[in-house]
C-alpha positions in Angstrom: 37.0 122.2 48.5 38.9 124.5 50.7 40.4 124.2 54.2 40.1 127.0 56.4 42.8 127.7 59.4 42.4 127.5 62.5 41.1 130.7 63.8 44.0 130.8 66.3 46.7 130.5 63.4 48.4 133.1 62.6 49.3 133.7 58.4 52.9 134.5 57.6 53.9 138.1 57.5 53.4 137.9 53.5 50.0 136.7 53.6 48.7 139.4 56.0 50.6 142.1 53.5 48.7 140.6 51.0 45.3 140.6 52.6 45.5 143.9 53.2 46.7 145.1 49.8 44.2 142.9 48.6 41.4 145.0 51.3 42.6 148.3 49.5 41.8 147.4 45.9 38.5 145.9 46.7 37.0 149.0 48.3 38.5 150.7 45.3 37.0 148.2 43.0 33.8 148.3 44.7 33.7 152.4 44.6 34.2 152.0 40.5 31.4 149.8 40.5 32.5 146.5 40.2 31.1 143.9 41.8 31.7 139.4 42.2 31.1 138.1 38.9 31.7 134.0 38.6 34.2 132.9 35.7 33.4 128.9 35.6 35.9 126.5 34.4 34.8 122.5 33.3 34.4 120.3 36.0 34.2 116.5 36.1 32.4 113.7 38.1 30.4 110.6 38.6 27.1 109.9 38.6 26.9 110.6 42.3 28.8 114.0 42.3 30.5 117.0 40.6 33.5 118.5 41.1 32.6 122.0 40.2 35.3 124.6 39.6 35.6 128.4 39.3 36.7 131.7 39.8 35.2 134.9 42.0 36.2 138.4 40.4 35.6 142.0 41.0 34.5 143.1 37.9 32.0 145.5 36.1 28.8 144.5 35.1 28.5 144.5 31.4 31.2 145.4 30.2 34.8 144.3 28.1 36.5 143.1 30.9 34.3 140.2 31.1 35.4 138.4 28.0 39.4 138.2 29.1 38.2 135.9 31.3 35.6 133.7 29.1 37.3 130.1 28.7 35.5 130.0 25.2 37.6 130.7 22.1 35.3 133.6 20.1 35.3 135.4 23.2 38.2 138.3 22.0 40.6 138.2 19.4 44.2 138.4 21.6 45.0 139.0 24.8 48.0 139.9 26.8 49.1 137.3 29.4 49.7 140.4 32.4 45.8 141.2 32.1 45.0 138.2 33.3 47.0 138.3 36.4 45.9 141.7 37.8 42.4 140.5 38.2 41.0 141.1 41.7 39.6 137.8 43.3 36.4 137.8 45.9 37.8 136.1 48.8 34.6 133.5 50.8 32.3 134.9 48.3 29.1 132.6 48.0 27.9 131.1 44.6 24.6 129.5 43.8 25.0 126.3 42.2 22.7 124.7 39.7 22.8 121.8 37.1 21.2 121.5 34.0 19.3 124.7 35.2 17.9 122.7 38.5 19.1 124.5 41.6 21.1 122.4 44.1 23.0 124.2 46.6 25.1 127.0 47.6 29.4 126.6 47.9 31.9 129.1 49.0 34.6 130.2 47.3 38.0 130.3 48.9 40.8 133.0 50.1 42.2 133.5 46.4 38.3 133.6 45.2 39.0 129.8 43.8 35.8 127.9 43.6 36.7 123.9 44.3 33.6 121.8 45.5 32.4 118.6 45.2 28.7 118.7 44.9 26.7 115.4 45.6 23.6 114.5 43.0 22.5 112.2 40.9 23.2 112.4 36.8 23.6 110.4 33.5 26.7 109.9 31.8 28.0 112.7 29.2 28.3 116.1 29.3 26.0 118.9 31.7 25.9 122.5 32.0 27.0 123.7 35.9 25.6 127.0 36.5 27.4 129.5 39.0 26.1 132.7 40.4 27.1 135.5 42.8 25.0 137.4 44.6 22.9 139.6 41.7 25.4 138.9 39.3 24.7 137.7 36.0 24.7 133.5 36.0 27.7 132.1 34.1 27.8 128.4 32.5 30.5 125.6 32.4 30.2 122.2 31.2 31.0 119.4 33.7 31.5 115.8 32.3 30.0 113.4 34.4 32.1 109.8 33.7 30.5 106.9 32.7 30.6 104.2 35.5 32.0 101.7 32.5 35.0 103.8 31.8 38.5 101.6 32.5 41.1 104.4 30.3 41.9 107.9 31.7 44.3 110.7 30.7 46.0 113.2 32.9 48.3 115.2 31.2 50.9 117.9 32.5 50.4 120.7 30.1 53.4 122.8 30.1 56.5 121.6 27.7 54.5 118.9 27.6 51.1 119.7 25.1 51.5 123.8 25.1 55.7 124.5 24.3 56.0 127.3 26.8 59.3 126.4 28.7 58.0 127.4 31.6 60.7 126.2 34.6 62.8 128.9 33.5 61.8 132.0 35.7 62.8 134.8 32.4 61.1 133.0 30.3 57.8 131.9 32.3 57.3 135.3 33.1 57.5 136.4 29.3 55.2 133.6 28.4 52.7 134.5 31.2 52.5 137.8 31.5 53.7 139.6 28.0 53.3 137.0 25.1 49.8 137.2 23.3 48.2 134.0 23.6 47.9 133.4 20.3 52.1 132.8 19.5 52.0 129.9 22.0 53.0 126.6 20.4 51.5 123.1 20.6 53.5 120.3 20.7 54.0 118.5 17.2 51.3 115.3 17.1 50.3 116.1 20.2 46.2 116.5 20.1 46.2 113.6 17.1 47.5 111.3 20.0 44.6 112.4 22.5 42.4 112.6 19.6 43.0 108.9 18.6 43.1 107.9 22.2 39.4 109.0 22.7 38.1 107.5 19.3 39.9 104.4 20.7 38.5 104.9 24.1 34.7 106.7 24.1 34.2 108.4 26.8 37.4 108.3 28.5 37.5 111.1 30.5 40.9 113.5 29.6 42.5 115.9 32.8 45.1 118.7 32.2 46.8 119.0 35.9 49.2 121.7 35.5 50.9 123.7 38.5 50.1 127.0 36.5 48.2 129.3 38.3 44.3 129.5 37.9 44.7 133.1 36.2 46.2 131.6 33.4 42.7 128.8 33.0 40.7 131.1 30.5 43.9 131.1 28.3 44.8 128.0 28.9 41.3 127.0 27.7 40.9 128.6 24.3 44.3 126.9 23.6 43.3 123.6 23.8 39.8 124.2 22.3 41.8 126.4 18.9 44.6 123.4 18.6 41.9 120.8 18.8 42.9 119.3 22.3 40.1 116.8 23.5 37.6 119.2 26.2 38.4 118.3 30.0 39.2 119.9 33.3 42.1 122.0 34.0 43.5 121.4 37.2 45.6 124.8 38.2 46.5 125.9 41.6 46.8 129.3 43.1 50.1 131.4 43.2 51.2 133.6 46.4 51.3 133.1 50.0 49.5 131.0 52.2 48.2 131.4 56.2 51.6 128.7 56.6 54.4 128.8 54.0 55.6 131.9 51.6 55.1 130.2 48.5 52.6 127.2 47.2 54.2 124.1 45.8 53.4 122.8 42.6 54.8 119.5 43.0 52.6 119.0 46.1 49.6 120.0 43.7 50.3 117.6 41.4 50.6 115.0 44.3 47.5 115.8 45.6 45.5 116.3 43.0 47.0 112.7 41.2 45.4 111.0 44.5 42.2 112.3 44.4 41.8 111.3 41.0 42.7 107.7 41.9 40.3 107.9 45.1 37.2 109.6 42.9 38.0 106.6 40.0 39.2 103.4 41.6 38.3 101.5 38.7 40.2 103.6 35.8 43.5 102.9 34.7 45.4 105.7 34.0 47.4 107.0 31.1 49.8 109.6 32.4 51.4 112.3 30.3 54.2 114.3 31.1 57.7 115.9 29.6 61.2 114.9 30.7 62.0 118.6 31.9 62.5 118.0 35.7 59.8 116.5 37.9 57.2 114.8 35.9 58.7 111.9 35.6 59.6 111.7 39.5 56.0 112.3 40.7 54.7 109.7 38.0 57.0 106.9 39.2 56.1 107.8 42.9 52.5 107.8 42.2 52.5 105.0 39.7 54.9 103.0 42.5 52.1 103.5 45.3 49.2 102.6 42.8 49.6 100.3 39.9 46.3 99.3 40.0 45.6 103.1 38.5 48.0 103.2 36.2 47.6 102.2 32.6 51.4 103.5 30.9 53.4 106.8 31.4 54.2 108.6 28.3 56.8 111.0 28.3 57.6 113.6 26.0 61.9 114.0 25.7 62.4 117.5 25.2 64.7 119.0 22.7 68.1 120.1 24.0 67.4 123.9 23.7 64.3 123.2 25.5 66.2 121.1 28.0 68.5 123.9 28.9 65.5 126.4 29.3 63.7 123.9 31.5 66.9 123.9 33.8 68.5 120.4 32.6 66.3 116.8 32.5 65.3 114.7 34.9 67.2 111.4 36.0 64.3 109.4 36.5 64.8 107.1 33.7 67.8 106.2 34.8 66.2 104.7 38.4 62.5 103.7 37.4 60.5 101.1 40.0 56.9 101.0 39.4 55.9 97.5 39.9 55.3 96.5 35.7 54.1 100.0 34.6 54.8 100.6 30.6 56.7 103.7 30.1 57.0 104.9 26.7 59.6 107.7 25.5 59.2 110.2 22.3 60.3 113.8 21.2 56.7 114.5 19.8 53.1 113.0 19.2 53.8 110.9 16.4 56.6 108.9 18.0 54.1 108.6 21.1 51.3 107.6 19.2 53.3 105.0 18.0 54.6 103.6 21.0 51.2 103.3 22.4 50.0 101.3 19.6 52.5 98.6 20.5 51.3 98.7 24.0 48.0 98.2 23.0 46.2 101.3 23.8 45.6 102.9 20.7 
């Protein structure tokens, strides 16, 4: 879902320089013979509605360009994090919407392209296919995992320094990361996916969230690196970099705000286990959210960071120090083992 402005706002001076940079490259894009093409990314739900999630890109039809931006992980061999991030979004682009190959309706994307709808209808537990289609384009598939009304364990896990070693705060570094490093030399955090892994064998059909306040360029990436280190398959939540019609740059702390109480609002009855790194504002947002509802919140595990990592990530939080969160286990570890371990004691694995 996307809020439009009001059509007497006025965006800042930054967005209107980048609408009409933006304007430029599409008629150049258009003129090479690209047209919107869908990229869909896994979506979750209930048994009375989807969240479906995607992407709207100028791109051309048939071609190699298509598979930087598949999610699944024999789409291409490696790939530069920069090529990503010059992709040309369709802004309020349309997209046909069906499940399990049954039309059922029509969504629009927003101004970055970003497709974010919550689609009523009626399924079974498990797994479904969400299919998403432009205009002529070809159709494009994405899994969407419909949770079972019995489920009482969730995860949401931050992903950065947290599951994929990235030290991302620091801006040198994040940018090397992002835009230069080839996917494949990421890192995943020691123990890391055995933890999740046990969790869901403990747990069947727990559902499992990544909420990251990387931007949605980086989700195809992002997605063949949980699927080649063996991460349990779930939703990346990712937000949108730039400017917006009211404020020069987003805020990923506010993402993760929001996006933590929609969670709690879509599943009232599931206790969540939140996952997170002691880098600088995890552990804030988790006490505030875990403060305002207890009834959601299974545990918060935290992943300590390493001093070298500390230092990149801009020092640690002082949360620990000052924690309220009305009974709340938190758990502390440097890696997947230790947390695996401390979970056991609490009962959850």
């Amino acid at each position: 879902m996307s809020l439009q402005p009001p059509p007497d706002s006025r965006p800042r001076l930054a967005a209107r320089i980048e609408d009409w940079v933006h304007r430029r490259r599409s008629r150049r894009a258009i003129k090479h013979g690209k047209s919107p093409s869908v990229i869909p990314y896994i979506g979750y739900g209930t048994t009375e509605r989807v969240r479906v999630l995607g992407r709207v890109l100028y791109l051309k039809p048939q071609s190699r360009e298509h598979t930087r931006f598949r999610p699944d992980v024999a789409a291409l061999s490696r790939v530069r994090g920069w090529r990503t991030f010059t992709s040309l979004y369709v802004p309020h682009q349309q997209v046909r919407v069906s499940i399990d190959g049954v039309h059922v309706t029509e969504v629009t994307a927003d101004r970055g392209g970003v497709i974010d709808a919550m689609v009523p209808v009626s399924l079974t537990p498990g797994w479904h296919t969400v299919t998403l289609q432009a205009g002529d384009s070809e159709a494009a598939d994405a899994p969407v995992n419909v949770v079972d009304p019995a489920a009482r364990l969730g995860v949401v896990s931050d992903v950065d320094d947290t599951i994929l070693i990235t030290a991302l705060p620091k801006p040198f570094v994040a940018a090397w990361n992002s835009f230069v490093l080839d996917e494949h030399a990421r890192s995943a955090t020691p123990g890391m996916a055995v933890m999740l892994d046990h969790l869901m064998a403990k747990h069947p059909g727990s559902p499992v969230i990544y909420l990251s306040t990387g931007a949605w360029n980086a989700a195809p990436a992002l997605s063949r690196f949980l699927a080649r280190n063996l991460y349990p398959m779930g939703p990346l939540l990712l937000t949108d970099w730039g400017p917006t019609h009211d404020r020069w740059f987003r805020s990923g702390q506010e993402h993760k705000r929001t996006e933590l109480r929609r969670i709690a609002h879509d599943f009232p009855d599931v206790k969540w286990l939140l996952i997170g790194d002691d880098g600088q504002h995890d552990e804030d947002l988790y006490r505030e959210f875990a403060t305002a509802h207890p009834e959601n919140v299974a545990a918060v595990a935290i992943r300590q960071l390493s001093v070298g990592e500390a230092v990149l990530a801009g020092g640690r939080s002082k949360a620990r120090l000052n924690r309220s969160t009305s009974g709340v286990p938190w758990v502390y570890g440097p890696d997947g083992a230790t947390l695996r371990e401390e979970l056991r004691k609490l009962g959850l694995l």
